[in-house]
Gaussian input, Z-matrix of N, CA and C with variables (Angstrom, degrees):
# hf/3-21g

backbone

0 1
 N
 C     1     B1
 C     2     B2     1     A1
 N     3     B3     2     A2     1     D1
 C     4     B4     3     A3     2     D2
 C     5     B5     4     A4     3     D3
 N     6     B6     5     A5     4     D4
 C     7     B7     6     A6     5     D5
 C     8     B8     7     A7     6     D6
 N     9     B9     8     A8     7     D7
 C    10    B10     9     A9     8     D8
 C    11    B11    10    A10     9     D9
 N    12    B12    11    A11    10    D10
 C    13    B13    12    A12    11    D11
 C    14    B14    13    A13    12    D12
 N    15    B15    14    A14    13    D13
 C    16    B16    15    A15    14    D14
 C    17    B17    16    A16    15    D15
 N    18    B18    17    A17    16    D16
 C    19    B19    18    A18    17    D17
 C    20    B20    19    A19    18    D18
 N    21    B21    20    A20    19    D19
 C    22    B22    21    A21    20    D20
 C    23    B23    22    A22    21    D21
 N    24    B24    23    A23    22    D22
 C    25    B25    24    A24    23    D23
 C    26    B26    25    A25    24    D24
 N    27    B27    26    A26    25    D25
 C    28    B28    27    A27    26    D26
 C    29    B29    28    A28    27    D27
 N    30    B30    29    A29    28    D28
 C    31    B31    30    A30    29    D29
 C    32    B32    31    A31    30    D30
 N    33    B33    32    A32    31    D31
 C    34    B34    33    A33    32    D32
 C    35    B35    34    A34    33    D33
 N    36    B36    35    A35    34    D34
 C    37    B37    36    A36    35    D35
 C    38    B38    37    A37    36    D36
 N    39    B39    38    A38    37    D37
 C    40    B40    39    A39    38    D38
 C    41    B41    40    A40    39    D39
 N    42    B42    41    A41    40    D40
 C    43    B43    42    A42    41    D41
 C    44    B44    43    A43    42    D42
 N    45    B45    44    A44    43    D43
 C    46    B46    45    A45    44    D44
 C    47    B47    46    A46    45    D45
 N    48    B48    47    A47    46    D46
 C    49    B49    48    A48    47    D47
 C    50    B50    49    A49    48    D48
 N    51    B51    50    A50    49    D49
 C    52    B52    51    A51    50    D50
 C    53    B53    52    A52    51    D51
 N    54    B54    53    A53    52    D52
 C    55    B55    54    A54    53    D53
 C    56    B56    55    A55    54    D54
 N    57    B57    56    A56    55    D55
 C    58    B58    57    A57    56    D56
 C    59    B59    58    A58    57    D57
 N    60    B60    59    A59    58    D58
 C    61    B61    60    A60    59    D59
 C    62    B62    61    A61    60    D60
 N    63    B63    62    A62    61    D61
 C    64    B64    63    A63    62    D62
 C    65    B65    64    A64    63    D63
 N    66    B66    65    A65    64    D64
 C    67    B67    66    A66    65    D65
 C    68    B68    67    A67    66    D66
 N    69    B69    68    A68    67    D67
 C    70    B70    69    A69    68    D68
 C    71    B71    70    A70    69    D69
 N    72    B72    71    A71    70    D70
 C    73    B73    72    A72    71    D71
 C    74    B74    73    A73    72    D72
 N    75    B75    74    A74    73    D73
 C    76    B76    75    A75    74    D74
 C    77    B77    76    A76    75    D75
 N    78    B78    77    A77    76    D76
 C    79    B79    78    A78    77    D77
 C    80    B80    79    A79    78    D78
 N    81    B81    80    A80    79    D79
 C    82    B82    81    A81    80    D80
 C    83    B83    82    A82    81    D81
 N    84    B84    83    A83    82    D82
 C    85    B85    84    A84    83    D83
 C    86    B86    85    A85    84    D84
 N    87    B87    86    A86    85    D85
 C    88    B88    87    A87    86    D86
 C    89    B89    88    A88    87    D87
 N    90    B90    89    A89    88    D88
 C    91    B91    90    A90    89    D89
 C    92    B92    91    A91    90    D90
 N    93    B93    92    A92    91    D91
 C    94    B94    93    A93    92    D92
 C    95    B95    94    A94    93    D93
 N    96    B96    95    A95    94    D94
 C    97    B97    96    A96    95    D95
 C    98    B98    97    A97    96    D96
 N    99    B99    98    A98    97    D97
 C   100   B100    99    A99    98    D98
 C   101   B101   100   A100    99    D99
 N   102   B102   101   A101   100   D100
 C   103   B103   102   A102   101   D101
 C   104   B104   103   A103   102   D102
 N   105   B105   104   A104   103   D103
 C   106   B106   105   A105   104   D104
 C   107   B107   106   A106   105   D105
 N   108   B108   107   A107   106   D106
 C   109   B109   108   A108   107   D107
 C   110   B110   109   A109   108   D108
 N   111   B111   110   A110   109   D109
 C   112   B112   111   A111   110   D110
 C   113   B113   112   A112   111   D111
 N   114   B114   113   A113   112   D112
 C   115   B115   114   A114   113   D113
 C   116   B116   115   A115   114   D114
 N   117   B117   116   A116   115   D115
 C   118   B118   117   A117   116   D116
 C   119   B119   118   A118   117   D117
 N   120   B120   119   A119   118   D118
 C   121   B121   120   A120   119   D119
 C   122   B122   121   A121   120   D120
 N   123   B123   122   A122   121   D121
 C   124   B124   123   A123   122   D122
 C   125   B125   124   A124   123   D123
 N   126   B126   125   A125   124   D124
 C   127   B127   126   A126   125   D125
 C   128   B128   127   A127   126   D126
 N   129   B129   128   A128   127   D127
 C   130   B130   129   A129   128   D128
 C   131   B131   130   A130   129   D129
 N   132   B132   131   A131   130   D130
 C   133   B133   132   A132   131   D131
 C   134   B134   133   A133   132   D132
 N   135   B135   134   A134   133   D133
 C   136   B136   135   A135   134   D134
 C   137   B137   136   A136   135   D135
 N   138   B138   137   A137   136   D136
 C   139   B139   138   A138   137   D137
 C   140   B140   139   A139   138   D138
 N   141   B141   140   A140   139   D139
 C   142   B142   141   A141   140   D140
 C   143   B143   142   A142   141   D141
 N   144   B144   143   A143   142   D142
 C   145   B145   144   A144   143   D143
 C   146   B146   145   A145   144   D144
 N   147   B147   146   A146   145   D145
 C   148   B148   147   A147   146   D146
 C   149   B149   148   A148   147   D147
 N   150   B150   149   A149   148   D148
 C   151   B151   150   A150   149   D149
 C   152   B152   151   A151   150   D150
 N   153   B153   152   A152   151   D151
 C   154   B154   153   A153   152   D152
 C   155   B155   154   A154   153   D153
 N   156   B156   155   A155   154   D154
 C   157   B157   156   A156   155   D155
 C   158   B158   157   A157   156   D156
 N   159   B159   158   A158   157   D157
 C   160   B160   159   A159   158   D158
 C   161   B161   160   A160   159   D159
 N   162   B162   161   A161   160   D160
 C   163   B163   162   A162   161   D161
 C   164   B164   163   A163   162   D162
 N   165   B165   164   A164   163   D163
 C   166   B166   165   A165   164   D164
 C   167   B167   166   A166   165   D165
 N   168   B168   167   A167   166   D166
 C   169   B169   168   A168   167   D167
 C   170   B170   169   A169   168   D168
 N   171   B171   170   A170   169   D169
 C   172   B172   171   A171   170   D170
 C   173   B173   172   A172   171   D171
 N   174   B174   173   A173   172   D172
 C   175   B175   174   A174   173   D173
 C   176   B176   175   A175   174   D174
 N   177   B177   176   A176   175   D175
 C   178   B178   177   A177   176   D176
 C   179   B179   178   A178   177   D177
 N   180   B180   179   A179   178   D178
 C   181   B181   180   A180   179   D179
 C   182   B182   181   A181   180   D180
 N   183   B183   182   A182   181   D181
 C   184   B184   183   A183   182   D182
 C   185   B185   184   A184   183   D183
 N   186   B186   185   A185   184   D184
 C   187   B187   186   A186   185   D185
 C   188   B188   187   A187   186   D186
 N   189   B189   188   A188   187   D187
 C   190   B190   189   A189   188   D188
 C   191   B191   190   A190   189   D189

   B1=1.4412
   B2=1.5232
   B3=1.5627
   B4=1.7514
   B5=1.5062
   B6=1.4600
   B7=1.4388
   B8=2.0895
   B9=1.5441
   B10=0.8413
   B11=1.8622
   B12=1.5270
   B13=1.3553
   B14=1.8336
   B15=1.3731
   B16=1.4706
   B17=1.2337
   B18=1.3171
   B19=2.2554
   B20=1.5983
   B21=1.5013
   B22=1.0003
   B23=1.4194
   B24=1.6412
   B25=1.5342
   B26=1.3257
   B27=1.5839
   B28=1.2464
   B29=1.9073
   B30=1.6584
   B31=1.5692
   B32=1.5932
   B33=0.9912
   B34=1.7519
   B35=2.2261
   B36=1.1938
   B37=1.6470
   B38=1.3677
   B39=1.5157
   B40=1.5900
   B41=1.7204
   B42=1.0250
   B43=1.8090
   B44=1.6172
   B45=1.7459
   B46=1.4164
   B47=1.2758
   B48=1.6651
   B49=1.4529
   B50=1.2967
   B51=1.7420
   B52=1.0690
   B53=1.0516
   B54=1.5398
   B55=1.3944
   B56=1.5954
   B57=1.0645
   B58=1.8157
   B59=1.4988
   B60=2.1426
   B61=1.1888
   B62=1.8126
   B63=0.8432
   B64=1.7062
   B65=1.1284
   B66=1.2011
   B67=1.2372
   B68=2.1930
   B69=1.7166
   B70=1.4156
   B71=1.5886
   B72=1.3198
   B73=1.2570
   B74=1.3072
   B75=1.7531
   B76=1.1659
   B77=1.5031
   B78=0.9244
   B79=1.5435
   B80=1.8424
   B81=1.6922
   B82=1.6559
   B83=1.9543
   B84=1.2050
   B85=1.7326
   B86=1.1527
   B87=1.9489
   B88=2.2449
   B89=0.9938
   B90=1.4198
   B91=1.6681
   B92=1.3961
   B93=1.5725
   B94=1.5187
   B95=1.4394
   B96=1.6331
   B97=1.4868
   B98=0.7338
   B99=1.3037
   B100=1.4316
   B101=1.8254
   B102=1.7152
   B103=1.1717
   B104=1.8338
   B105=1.6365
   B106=1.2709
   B107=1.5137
   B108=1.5163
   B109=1.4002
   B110=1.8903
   B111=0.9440
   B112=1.3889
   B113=1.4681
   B114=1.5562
   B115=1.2877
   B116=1.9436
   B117=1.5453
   B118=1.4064
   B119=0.9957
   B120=1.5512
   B121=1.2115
   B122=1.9229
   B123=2.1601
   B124=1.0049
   B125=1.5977
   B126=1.1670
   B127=1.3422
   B128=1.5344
   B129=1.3531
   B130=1.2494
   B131=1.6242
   B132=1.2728
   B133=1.4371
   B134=1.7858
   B135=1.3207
   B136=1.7332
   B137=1.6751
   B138=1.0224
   B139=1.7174
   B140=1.3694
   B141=0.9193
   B142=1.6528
   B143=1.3775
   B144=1.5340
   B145=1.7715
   B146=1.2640
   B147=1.7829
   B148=1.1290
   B149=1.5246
   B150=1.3026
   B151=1.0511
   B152=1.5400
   B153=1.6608
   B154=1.3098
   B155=1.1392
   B156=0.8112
   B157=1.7266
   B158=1.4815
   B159=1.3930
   B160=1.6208
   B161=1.4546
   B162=1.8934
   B163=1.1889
   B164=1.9455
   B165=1.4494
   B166=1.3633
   B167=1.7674
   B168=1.0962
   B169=1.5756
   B170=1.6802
   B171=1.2362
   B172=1.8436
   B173=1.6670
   B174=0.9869
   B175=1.6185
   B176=1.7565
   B177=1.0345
   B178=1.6240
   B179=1.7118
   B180=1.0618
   B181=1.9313
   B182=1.5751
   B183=1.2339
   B184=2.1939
   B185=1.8937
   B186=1.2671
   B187=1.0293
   B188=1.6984
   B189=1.2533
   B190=1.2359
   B191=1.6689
   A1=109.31
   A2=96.82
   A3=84.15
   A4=104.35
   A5=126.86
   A6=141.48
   A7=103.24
   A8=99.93
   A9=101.86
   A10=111.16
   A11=114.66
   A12=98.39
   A13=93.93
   A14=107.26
   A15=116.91
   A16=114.54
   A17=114.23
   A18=99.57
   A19=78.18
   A20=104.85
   A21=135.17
   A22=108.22
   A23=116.27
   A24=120.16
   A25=100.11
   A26=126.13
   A27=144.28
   A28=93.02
   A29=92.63
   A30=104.54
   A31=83.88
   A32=134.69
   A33=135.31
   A34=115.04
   A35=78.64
   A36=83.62
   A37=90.62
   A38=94.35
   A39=115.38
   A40=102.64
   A41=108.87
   A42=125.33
   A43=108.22
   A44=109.06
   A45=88.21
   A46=106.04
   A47=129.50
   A48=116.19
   A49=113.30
   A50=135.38
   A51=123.41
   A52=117.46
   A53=124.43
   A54=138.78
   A55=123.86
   A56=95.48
   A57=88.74
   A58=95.53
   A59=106.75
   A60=102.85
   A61=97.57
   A62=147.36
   A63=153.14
   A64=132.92
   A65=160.25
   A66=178.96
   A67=103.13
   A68=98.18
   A69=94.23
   A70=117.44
   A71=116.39
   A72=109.62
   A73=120.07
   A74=126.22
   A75=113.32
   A76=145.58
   A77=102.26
   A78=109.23
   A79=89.81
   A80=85.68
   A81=106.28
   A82=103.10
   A83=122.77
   A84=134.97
   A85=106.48
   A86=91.70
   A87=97.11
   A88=92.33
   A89=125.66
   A90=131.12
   A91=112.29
   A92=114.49
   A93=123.38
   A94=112.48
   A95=111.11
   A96=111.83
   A97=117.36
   A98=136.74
   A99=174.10
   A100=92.23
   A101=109.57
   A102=113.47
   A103=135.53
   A104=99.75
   A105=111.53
   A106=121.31
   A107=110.16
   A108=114.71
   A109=97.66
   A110=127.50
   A111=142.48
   A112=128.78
   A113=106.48
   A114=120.37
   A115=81.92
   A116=85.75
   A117=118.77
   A118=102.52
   A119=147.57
   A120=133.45
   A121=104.51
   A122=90.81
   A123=84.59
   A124=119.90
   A125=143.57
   A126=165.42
   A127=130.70
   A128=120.96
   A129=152.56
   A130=101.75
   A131=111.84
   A132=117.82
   A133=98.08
   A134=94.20
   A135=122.21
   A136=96.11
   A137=125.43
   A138=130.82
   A139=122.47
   A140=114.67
   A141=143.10
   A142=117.02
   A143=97.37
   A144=126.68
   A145=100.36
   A146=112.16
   A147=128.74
   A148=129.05
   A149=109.42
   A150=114.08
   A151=105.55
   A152=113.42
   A153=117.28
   A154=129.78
   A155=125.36
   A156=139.01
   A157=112.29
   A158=108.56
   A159=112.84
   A160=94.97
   A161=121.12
   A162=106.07
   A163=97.49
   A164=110.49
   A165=92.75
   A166=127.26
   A167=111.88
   A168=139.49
   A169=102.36
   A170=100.18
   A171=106.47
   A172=135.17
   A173=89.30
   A174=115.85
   A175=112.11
   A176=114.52
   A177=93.14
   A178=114.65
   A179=114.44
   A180=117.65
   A181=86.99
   A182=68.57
   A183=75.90
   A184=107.96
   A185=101.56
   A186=125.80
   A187=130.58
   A188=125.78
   A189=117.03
   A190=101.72
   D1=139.55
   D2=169.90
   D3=-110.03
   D4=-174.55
   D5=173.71
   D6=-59.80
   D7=141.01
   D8=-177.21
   D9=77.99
   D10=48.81
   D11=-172.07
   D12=-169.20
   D13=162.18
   D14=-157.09
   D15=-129.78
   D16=123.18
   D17=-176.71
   D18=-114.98
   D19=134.04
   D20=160.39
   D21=-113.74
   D22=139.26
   D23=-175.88
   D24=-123.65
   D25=96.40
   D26=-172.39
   D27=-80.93
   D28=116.06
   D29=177.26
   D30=-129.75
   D31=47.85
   D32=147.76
   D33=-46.04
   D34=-46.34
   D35=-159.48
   D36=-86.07
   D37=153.48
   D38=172.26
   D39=-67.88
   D40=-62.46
   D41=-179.22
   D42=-33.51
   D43=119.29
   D44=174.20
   D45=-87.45
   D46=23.89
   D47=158.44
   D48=-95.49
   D49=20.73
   D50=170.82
   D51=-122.42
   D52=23.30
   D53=160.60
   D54=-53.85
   D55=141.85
   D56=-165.62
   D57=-149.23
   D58=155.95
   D59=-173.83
   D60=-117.61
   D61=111.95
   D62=-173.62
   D63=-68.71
   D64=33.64
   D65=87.58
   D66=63.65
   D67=81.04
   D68=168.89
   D69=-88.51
   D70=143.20
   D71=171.99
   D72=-117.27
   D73=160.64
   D74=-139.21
   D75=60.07
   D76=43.87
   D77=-168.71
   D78=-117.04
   D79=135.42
   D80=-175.16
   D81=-77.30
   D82=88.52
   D83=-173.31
   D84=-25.18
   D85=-67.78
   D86=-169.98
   D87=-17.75
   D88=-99.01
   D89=-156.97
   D90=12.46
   D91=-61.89
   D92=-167.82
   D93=-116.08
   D94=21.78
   D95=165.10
   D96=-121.31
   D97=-30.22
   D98=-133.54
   D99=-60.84
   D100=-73.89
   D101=174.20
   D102=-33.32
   D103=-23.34
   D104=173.25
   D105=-54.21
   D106=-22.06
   D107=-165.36
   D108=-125.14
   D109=19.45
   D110=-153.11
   D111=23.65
   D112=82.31
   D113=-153.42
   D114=-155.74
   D115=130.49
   D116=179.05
   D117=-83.95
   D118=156.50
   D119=139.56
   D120=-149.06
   D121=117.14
   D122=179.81
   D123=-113.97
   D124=154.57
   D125=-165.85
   D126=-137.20
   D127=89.85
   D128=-175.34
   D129=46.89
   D130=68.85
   D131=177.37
   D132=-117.52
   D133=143.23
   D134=-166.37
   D135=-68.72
   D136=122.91
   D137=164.24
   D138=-12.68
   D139=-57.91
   D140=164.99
   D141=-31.31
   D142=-61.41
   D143=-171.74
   D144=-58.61
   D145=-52.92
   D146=179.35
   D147=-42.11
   D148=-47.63
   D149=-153.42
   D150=-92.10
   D151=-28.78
   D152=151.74
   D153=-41.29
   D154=-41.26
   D155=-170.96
   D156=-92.96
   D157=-10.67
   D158=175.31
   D159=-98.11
   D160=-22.25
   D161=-160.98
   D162=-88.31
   D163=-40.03
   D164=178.10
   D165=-57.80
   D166=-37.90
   D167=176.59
   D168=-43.83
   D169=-70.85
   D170=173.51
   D171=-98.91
   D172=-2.66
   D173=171.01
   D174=69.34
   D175=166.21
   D176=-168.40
   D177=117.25
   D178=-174.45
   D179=-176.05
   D180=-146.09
   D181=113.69
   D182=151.63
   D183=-95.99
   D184=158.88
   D185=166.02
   D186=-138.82
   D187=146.63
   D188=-165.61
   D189=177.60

């Protein structure tokens, strides 16, 4: 792999001969580092989704 790049391990298929390993390139990292430095970063996630994930993270109930 180089920098700037994504292994995805596609387990879709029942078949373990149709297992596959995915290699996207260009893919913006933060997304999945982001947390290292404690920084959220969210991207077209539903309100709902949201607020779950803020509620386990910081503990607490959102409401809205």
């Amino acid at each position: 792999m180089e920098p700037n790049q994504l292994a995805i391990w596609n387990n879709s298929n029942s078949s373990l001969k149709q297992k596959e390993l995915v290699i996207k390139k260009g893919i913006d990292i933060s997304i999945y580092t982001a947390w290292q430095e404690g920084i959220l970063i969210i991207k077209s996630e539903a309100l709902q989704d949201l607020a779950l994930k803020l509620e386990r993270r910081y503990g607490g109930k959102n409401s809205f």
